[in-house]
N, C-alpha and C positions, 0 to 999 in steps of 0.2 A: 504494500500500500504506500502510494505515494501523495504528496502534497499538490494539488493542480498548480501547473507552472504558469506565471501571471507576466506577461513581457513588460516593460516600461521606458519608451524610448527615454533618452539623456536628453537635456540642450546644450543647443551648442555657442560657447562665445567664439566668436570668430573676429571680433573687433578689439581685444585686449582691455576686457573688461574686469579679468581677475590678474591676468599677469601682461603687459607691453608684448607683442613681436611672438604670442603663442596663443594655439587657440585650444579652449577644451572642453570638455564632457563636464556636468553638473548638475545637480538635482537636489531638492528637499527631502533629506530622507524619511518626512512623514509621510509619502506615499506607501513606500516600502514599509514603516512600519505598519500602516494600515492593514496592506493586504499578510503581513505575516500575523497580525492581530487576528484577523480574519479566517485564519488557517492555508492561504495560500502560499507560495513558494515565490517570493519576488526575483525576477531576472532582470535587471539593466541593460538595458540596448545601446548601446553606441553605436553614430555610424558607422554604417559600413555597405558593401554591393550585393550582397547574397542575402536580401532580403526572404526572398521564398525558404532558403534555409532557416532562417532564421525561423520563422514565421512556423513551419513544419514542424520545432521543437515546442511550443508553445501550447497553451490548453485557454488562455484569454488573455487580452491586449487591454491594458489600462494607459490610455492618452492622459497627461497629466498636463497642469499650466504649463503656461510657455509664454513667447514673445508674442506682438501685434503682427495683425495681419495688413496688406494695407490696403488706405484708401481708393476706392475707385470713382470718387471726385475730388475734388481738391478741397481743404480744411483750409479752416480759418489760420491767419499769422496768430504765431504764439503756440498753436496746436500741434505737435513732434510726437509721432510715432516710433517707439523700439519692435524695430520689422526683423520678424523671424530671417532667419539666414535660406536664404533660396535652398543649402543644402539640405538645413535639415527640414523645414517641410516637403522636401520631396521624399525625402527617407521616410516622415511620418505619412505623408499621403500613402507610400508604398505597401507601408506596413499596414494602414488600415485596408487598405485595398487587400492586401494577400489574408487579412483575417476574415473579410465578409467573403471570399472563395473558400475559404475553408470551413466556414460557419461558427468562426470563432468568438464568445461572446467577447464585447467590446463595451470598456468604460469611461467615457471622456469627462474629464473635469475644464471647467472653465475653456483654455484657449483646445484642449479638447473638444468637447460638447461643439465649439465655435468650425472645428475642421473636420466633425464628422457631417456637420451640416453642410457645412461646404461642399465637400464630396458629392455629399446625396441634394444636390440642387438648388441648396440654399440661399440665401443672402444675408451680406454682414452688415450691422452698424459699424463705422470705423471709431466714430466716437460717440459717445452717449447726447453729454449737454450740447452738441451741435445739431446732431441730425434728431434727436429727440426732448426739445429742451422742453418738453412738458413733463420728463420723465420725473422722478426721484433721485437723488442720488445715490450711486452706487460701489464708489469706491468710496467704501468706509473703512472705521475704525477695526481692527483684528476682533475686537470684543463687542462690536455691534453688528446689530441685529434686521433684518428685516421679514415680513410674513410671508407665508407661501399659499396660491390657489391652485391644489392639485386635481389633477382628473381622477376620479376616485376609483375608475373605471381601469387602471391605468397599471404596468409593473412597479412602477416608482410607488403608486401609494400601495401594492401589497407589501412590499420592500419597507416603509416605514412605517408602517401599522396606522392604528387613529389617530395617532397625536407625534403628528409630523414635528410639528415645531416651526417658530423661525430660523431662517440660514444667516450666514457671514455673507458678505458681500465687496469683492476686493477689485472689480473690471471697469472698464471703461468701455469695451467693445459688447458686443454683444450679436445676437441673431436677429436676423431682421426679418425676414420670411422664410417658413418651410418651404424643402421642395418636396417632392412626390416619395422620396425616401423614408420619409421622415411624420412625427406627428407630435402636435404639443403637447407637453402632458404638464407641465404646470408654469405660472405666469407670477410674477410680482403684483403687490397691488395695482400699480401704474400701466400694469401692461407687458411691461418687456419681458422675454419669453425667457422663462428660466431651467427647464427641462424638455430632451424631448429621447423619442421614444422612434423605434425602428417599425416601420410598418411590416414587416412580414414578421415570421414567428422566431428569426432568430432572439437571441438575447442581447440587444444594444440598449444604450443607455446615454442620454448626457446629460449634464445639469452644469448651472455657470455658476456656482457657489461650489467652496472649498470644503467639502464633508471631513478630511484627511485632517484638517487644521480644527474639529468641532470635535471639544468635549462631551456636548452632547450626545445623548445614547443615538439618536436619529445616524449621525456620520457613519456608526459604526455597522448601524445595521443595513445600511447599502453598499459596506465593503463586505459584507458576509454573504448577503443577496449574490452578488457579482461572484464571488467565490466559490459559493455553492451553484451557480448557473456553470461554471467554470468543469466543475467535479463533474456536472451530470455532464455538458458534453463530452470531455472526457470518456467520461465512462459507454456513453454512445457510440464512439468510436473503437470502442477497445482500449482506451488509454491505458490500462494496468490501474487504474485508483480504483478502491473499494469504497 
């Protein structure tokens, strides 16, 4: 019996953000502790070209934060994006690509959730108070809070039972419309789309709040949700997990 193995790509600096004239691999390691919380097996992805191998060793794919994606009109002066490295969104598109061929469940958090939509047809806000200044704010304090409307209907809310709770709220981007891939499954007061959910019957997931960084019991029971969707494919396949 083994642990379902959880893949988690790295980000990459590639601008000498941690050291001048080197670029490198880095992560918060409360993803990892999450999903070993949760009883999964965390593996760190760096890039690299042999994505489908990589992809082939794996039992679920947790997309974690990351950098901005960019604008596709022009932002107001003063408004500066930190734009993912061309490399590695393509490594991460790869990798999500080769998990929905393999029908790997998949968990995106924040610029997550923001690139699985993408994929599947979506649209981004580039920045919140610009393209949406009716909104609320959303890049908040670590220890603040805001409410959630979930579809009840929904995996997200079998995953956190009655009493969801309110999330952390740390972005400035956000999803702007689903495409055809994809379906809402819960919104902020104000509207902006805070979860979504995969239309066919795989196990995908994404939410734009930080579960990983919540004390609350809520975080932990949709790294366990995710884990345990993890084990039964697995096991569908013949993984060797009991």
């Amino acid at each position: 019996m083994r642990r379902p193995r959880i893949g988690i790509p790295l980000t990459l600096d590639d601008r000498g953000r941690w050291r001048r004239d080197r670029a490198y691999h880095y992560i918060d390691r409360s993803y990892a502790d999450a999903v070993d919380r949760a009883g999964g097996l965390a593996l760190h992805l760096p890039i690299q070209h042999d994505v489908d191998a990589l992809v082939e060793g794996l039992d679920g794919l947790l997309l974690p934060g990351g950098d901005d994606f960019p604008s596709t009109t022009p932002l107001p002066p003063g408004v500066e994006l930190d734009l993912v490295p061309a490399e590695q969104l393509a490594f991460d598109e790869a990798l999500l690509l080769g998990a929905g061929e393999r029908g790997l469940p998949v968990f995106g958090i924040c610029y997550g959730m923001q690139l699985m939509a993408r994929a599947g047809g979506g649209r981004l806000v580039a920045h919140l108070p610009t393209e949406r200044p009716d909104a609320a704010r959303h890049r908040l304090a670590p220890d603040e809070r805001h409410a959630l409307e979930i579809d009840p209907t929904s995996r997200l809310a079998r995953a956190l039972g009655p009493s969801a709770g309110p999330v952390n709220s740390l972005h400035h981007q956000a999803v702007g419309e689903i495409g055809p891939a994809h379906r809402r499954v819960a919104s902020a007061p104000d509207g902006v789309i805070e979860a979504i959910e995969g239309a066919g019957d795989a196990w995908t997931l994404g939410v734009q709040w930080h579960p990983e960084k919540m004390a609350e019991p809520s975080g932990a029971r949709l790294f366990e949700a995710f884990v345990a969707a993890c084990r039964e494919a697995a096991i569908g396949r013949g993984g060797g997990i009991d």
